[in-house]
C-alpha positions as CSV (number, residue, x, y, z in Angstrom):
1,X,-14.3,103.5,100.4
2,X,-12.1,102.2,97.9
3,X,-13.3,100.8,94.2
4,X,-14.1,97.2,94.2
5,X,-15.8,94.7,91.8
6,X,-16.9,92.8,94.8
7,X,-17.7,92.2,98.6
8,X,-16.1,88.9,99.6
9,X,-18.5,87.0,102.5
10,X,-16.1,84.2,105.0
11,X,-18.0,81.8,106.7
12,X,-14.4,81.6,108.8
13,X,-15.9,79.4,111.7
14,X,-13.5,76.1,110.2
15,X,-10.6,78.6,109.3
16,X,-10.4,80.5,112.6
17,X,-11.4,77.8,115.1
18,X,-12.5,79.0,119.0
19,X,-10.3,77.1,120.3
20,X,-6.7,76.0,118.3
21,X,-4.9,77.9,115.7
22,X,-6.6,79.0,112.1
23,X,-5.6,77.4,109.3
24,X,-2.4,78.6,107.8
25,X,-1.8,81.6,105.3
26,X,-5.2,82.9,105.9
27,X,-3.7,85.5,107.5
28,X,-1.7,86.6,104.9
29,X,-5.0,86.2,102.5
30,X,-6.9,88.4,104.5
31,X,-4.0,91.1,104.2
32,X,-3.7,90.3,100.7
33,X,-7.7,91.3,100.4
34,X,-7.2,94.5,102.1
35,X,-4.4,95.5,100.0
36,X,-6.5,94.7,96.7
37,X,-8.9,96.5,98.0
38,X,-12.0,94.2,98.1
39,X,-14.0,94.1,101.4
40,X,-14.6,90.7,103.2
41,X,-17.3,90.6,105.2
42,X,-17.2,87.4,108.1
43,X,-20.0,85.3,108.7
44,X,-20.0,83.5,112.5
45,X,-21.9,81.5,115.2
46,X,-20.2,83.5,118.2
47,X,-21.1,86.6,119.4
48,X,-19.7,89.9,118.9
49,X,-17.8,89.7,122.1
50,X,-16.2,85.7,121.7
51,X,-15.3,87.6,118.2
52,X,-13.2,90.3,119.6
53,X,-9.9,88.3,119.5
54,X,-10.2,87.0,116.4
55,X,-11.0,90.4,114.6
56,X,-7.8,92.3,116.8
57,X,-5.4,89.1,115.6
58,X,-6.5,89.2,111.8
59,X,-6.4,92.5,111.5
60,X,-10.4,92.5,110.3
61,X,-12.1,95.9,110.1
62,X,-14.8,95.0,108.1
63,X,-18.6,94.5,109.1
64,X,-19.4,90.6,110.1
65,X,-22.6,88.5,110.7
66,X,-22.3,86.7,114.1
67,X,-24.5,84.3,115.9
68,X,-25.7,82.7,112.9
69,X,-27.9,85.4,110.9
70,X,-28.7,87.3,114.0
71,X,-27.7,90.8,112.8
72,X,-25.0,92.7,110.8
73,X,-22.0,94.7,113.1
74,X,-20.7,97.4,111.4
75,X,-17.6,99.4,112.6
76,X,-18.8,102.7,114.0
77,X,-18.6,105.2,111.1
78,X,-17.8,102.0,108.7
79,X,-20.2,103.4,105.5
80,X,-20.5,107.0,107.0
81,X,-24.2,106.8,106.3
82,X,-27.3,105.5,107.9
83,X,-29.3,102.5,106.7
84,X,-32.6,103.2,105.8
85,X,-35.1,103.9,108.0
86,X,-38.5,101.7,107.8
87,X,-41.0,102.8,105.8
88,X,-43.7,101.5,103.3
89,X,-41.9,99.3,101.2
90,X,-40.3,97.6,103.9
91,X,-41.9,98.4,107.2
92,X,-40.1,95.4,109.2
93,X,-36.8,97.2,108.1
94,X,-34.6,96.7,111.4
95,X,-33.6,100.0,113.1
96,X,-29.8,100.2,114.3
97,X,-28.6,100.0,117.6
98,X,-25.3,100.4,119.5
99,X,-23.6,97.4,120.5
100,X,-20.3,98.0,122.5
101,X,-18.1,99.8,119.3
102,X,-20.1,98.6,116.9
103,X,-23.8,99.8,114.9
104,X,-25.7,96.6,114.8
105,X,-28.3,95.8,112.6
106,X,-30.2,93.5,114.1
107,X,-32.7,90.7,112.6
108,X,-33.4,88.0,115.2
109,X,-35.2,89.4,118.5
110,X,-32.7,90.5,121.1
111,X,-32.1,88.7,124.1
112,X,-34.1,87.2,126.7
113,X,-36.6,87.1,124.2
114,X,-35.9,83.6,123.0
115,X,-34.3,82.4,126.8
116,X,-38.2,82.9,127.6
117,X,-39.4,81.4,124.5
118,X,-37.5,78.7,125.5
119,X,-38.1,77.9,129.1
120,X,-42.0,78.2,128.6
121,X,-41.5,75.9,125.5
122,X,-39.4,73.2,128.4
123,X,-42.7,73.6,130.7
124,X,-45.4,73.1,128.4
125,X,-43.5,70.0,126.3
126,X,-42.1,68.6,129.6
127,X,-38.6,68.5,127.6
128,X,-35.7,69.7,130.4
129,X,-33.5,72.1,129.1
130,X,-30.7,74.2,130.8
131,X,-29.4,77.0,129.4
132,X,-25.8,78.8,129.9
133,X,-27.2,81.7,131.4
134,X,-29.0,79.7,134.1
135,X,-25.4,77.8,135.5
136,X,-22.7,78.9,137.4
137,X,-19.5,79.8,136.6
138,X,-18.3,76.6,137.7
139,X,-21.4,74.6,136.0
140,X,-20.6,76.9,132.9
141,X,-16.2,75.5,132.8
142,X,-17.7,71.7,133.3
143,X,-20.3,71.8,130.6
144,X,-18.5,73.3,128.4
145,X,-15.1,72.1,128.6
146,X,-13.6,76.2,128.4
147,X,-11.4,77.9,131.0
148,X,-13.7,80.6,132.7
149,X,-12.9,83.4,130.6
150,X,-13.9,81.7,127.8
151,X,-16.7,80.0,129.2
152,X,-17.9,83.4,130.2
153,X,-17.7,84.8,127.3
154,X,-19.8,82.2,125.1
155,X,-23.3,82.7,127.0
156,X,-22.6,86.9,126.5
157,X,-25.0,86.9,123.5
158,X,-27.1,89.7,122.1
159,X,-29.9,87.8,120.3
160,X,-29.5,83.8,120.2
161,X,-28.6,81.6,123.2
162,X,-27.2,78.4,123.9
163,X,-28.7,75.6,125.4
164,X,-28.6,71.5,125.6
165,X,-30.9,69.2,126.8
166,X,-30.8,67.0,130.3
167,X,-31.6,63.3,130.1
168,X,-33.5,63.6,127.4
169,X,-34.2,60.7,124.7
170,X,-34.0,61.4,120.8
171,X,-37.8,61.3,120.6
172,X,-38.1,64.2,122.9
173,X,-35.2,66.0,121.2
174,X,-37.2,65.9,117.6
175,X,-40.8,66.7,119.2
176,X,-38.8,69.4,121.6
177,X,-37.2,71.2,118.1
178,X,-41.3,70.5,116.0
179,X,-43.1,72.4,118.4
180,X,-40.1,75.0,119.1
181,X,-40.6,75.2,115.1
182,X,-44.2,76.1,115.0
183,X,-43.5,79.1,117.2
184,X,-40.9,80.4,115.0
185,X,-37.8,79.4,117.2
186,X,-35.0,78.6,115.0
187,X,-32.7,75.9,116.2
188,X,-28.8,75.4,114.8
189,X,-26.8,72.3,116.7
190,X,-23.4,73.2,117.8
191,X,-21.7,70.1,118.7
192,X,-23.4,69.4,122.2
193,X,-24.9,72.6,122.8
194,X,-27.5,74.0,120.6
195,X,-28.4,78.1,119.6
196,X,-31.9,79.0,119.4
197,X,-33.0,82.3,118.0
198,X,-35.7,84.2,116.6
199,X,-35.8,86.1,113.6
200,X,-32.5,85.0,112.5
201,X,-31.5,85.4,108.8
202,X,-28.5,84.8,107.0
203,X,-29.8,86.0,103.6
204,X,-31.4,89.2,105.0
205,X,-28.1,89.8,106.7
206,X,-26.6,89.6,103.5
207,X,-28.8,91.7,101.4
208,X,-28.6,94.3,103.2
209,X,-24.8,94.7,103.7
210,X,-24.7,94.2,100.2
211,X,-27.3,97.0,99.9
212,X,-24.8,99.3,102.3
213,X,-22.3,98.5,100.0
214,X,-24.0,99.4,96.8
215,X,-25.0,102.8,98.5
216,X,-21.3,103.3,99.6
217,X,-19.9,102.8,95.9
218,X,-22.6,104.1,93.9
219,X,-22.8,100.5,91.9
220,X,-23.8,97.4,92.3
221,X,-20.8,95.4,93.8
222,X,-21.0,91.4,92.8
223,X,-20.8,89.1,95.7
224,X,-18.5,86.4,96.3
225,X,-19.0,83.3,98.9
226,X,-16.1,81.3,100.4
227,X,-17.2,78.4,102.8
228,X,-15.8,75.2,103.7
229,X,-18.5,72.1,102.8
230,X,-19.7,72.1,106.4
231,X,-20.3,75.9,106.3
232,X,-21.6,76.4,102.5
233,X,-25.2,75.4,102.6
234,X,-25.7,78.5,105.4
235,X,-23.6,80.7,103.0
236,X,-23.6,79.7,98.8
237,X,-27.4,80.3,98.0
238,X,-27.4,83.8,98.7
239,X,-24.3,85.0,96.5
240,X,-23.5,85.4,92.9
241,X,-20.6,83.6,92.9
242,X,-19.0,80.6,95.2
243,X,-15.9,79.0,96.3
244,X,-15.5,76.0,97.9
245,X,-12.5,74.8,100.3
246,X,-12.4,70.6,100.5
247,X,-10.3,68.8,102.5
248,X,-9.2,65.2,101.1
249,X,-12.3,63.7,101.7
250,X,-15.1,66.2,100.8
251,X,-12.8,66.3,97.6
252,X,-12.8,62.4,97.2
253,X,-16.6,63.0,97.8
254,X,-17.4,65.1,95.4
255,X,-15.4,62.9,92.2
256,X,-18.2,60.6,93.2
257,X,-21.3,60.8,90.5
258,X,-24.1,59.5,93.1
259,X,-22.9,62.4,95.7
260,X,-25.4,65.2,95.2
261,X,-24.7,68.6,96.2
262,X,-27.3,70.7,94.8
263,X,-26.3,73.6,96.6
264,X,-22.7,73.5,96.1
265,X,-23.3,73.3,91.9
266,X,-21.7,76.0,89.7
267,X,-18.9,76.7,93.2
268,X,-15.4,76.8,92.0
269,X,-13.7,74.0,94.4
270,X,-10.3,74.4,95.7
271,X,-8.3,72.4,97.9
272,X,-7.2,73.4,101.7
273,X,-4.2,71.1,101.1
274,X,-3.0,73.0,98.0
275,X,-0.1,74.9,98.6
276,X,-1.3,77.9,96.5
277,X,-4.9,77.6,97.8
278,X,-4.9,81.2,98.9
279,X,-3.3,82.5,95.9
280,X,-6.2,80.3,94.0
281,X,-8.7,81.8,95.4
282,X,-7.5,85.0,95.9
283,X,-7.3,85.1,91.8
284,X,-10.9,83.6,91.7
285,X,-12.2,86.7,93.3
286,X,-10.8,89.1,91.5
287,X,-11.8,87.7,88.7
288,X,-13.9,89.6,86.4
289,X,-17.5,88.7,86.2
C-alpha cells in the first residue's frame, strides 16, 4: 500500500445517482485520487450487488460501506491481513465473512433477521407493511418504478431490507418507527420506501477501516469526509476533517446567520457549480494537517 497522509470517506449516493448520470468530473477526481495516492473509501445505501456497476464504471477498488452502516467490503486480499479477531477488549468485534468477491465485515445482523423483526413488529402494532422480498417481480417493477433487472437487484440485500407501508396514516407511521425503536430496529427513509436494519453503524464502520488502514501503513492516517448537505450529518461527525459540496441553495442557506448547522461547523464548503470544484477539493485533501 502506498504512503498517504489520509483515507478519503465519499458518501457518493448524490454524486453517483442509481438511476441518471453522476455529476461531472468526478470521474476524473476519483482517478486524480488514485494517482495521488490517497485511498477513498465510499459510503452507500445500496447493497453490494446494486453497487457493482458503479465500482466497474469508476474504476473504484477501494473498500466501501453499503446499505447505510451495515458492514465494511473489502476487496479480497485488499490489506493482505486479517482483522482482529474478538477477544476481551472488544468481544462483539465482528468476524469476517465472504460476500460474493468481497471480505465483509459485517455490523448490522444479516438478513432475514430484521425481515422477521419486522413482520412480527406489523402483527403485534397492527401497522401493514410489505416488504420487497415478499412481491413479485411484476409487483416489485410497479412499486418501484425500475425495469426488472434493477428492481431485482434492489431487494438482493445482505443485512437491511426495504419496505413501505400500505394505507397507513402518519400516526401509525410514527407509533410503527417508536416501537420498531424500542427493539433496536433502525429505520432510514428512502424516498417512498424505507431500510430497516439492525446493528447498523456508520461510525463503527469507519473506525475500523480506519483501524485497517493504520495497521496497513504502520501510522495513523488522518481522515477526510466529503458529503453533499443531504448526506453529511450520516458522514462529518466521525472524521477529522470535512468537506462540504452545496448547490446554490444549501449555499444561499448557509450565508444565512439564523440557519444552524451544528454538524456541518469547522467543514470547508465548496461549491458543485464551481468549475474547479474538483481541483478545490482535491487540494483540500492533500492538504497537510
Amino acid at each position: 500500500m502506498r504512503q498517504t497522509s489520509c483515507v478519503l470517506y465519499i458518501a457518493v449516493d448524490s454524486l453517483i445517482p442509481a438511476r441518471g448520470k453522476g455529476v461531472a468530473g468526478f470521474d476524473e477526481f476519483t482517478a486524480a485520487l488514485d494517482h495521488a495516492g490517497i485511498p477513498a473509501v465510499w459510503l452507500t445505501s445500496r447493497s453490494r450487488l446494486q453497487f457493482d456497476e458503479p465500482r466497474r464504471k469508476y474504476g473504484h477498488a477501494h473498500p466501501f460501506i453499503a446499505e447505510d452502516g451495515c458492514g465494511v467490503y473489502l476487496p479480497v486480499d485488499y490489506f493482505h491481513l486479517r482483522p482482529d479477531a474478538p477477544g476481551p477488549r472488544s468481544p462483539k468485534k465482528a468476524s469476517t465473512v465472504r460476500l460474493g468477491r468481497f471480505t465483509c465485515i459485517p455490523f448490522a445482523q444479516p438478513l432475514p433477521a430484521v425481515a422477521e423483526a419486522l413482520e412480527a413488529l406489523s402483527e403485534e402494532s397492527a401497522v401493514p407493511v410489505v416488504t420487497l422480498g415478499s412481491l413479485s417481480l411484476r409487483e416489485l417493477t410497479q412499486n418501484t418504478g425500475l425495469p426488472p433487472r434493477e428492481a431485482e437487484l434492489s431487494r438482493q440485500r445482505d443485512f437491511d431490507a426495504l419496505f413501505f407501508f400500505a394505507g397507513t396514516s402518519p400516526e401509525q407511521v410514527t407509533r410503527f418507527l417508536a416501537e420498531g425503536g424500542k427493539r433496536k430496529v433502525q429505520f432510514r427513509q428512502q424516498g417512498a420506501l424505507w431500510s430497516a436494519a439492525i446493528g447498523a453503524s456508520t461510525r463503527s464502520c469507519i473506525v475500523e477501516v480506519s483501524r485497517l488502514y493504520d495497521r496497513a501503513l504502520r501510522y495513523h492516517a488522518h481522515t477526510v469526509a466529503l458529503a453533499t448537505e443531504n448526506l453529511a450529518p450520516n458522514l462529518f461527525p466521525f472524521c477529522d476533517r470535512r468537506v462540504l459540496l452545496t448547490d446554490y441553495e444549501t449555499q444561499t442557506a448557509s450565508e444565512n446567520p439564523s440557519h444552524e448547522r451544528v454538524q456541518h461547523r469547522g467543514a470547508r464548503v465548496v461549491p458543485l457549480e464551481a468549475p474547479d470544484v474538483w481541483e478545490q477539493v482535491l487540494e483540500i485533501v492533500r492538504a497537510k494537517f
